[in-house]
C-alpha positions as CSV (number, residue, x, y, z in Angstrom):
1,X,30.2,-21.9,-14.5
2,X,28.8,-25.2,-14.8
3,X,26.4,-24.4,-17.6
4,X,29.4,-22.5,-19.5
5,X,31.4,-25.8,-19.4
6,X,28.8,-28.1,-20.4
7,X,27.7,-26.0,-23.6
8,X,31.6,-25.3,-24.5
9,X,32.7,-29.0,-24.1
10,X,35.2,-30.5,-26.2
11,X,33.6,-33.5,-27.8
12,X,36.0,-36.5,-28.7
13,X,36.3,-38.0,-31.5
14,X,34.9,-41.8,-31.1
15,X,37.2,-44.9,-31.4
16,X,34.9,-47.6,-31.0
17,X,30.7,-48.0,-31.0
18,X,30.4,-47.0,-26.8
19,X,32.1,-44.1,-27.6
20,X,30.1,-43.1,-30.6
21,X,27.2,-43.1,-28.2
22,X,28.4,-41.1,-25.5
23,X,30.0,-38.6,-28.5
24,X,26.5,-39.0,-29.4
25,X,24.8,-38.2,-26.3
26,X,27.2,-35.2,-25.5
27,X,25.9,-33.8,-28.6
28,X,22.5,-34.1,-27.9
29,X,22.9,-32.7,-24.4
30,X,24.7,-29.5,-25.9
31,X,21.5,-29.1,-28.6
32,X,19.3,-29.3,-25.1
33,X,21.4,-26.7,-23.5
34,X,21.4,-24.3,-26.3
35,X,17.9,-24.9,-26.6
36,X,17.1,-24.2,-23.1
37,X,19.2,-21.1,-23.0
38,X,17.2,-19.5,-25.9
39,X,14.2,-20.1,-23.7
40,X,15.3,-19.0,-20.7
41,X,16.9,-15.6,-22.7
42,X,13.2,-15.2,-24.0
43,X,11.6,-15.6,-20.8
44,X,14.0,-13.0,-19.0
45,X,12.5,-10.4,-21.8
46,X,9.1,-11.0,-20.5
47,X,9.7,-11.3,-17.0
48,X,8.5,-7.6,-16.7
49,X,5.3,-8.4,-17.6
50,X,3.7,-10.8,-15.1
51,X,4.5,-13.2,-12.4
52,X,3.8,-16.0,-14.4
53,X,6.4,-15.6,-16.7
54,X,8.7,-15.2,-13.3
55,X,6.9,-18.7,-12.5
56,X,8.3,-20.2,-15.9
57,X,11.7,-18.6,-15.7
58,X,12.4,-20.0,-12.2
59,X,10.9,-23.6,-13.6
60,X,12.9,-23.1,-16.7
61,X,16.2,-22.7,-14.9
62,X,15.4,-25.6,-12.4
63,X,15.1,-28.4,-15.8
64,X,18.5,-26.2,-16.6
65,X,20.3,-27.1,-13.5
66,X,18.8,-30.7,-13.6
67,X,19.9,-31.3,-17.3
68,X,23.6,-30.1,-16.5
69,X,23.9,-31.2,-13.2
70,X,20.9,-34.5,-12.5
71,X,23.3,-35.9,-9.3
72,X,22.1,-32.3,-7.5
73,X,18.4,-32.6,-6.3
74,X,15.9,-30.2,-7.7
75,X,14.3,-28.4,-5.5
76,X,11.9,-26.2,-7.0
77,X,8.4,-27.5,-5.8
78,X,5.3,-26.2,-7.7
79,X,2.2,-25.5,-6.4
80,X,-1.4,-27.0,-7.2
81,X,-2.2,-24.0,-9.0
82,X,0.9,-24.8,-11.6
83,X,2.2,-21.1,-11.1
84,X,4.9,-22.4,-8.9
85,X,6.4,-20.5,-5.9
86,X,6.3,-23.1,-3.6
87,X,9.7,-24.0,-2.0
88,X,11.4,-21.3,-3.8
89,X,13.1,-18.6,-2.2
90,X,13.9,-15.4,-3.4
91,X,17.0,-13.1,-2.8
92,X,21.2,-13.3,-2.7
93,X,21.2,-16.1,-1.1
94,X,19.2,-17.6,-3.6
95,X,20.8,-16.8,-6.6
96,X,23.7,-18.6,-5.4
97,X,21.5,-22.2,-6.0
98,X,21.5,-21.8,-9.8
C-alpha cells in the first residue's frame, strides 16, 4: 500500500525555490521507484531458476522498502558469502514485513 502511494503521488506545483526542490526530489524518488519495480518484476521471472536470483529478489525488495519507507529499519542481513539469507525469514508471517 505504501509503495502504491508513493509511485501514484500527486506532486505540487512549486511556489517558491524550497519547494522546487522537494517537487524536485519527489520526482526523482518516483523515477527510483519505477525503476526498482521493473527490477524487482524481472527478478520475479527468474526466481524459478536458482536461489540466487531468490537472494537478489529479497535484497531487491529490502532497498524497496528502505527507499519508500527509510524511518523503518532494514532488516535483511547478508551473509559473507553475498548470497544473503541471513536474518531473513521465510513464510506468512513474513510476507507481511514488505
Amino acid at each position: 500500500m505504501c509503495l502504491q502511494k508513493a509511485a501514484t503521488a500527486v506532486i505540487p506545483i512549486p511556489k517558491s525555490r524550497k519547494d522546487e526542490t522537494s517537487v524536485d526530489s519527489a520526482k526523482l524518488l518516483q523515477d527510483k521507484i519505477e525503476t526498482s519495480g521493473e527490477g524487482i518484476r524481472c527478478l520475479l521471472g527468474k526466481v524459478y531458476r536458482s536461489r540466487q536470483y531468490c537472494s537478489e529478489l529479497v535484497k531487491e525488495l529490502g532497498q524497496l522498502k528502505a527507499l519508500v519507507d527509510p524511518q523503518k529499519p532494514q532488516e535483511y542481513d547478508e551473509q559473507a558469502d553475498g548470497f544473503g539469507g541471513g536474518g531473513v525469514e521465510f513464510g506468512p508471517e513474513a510476507d507481511n514485513q514488505f
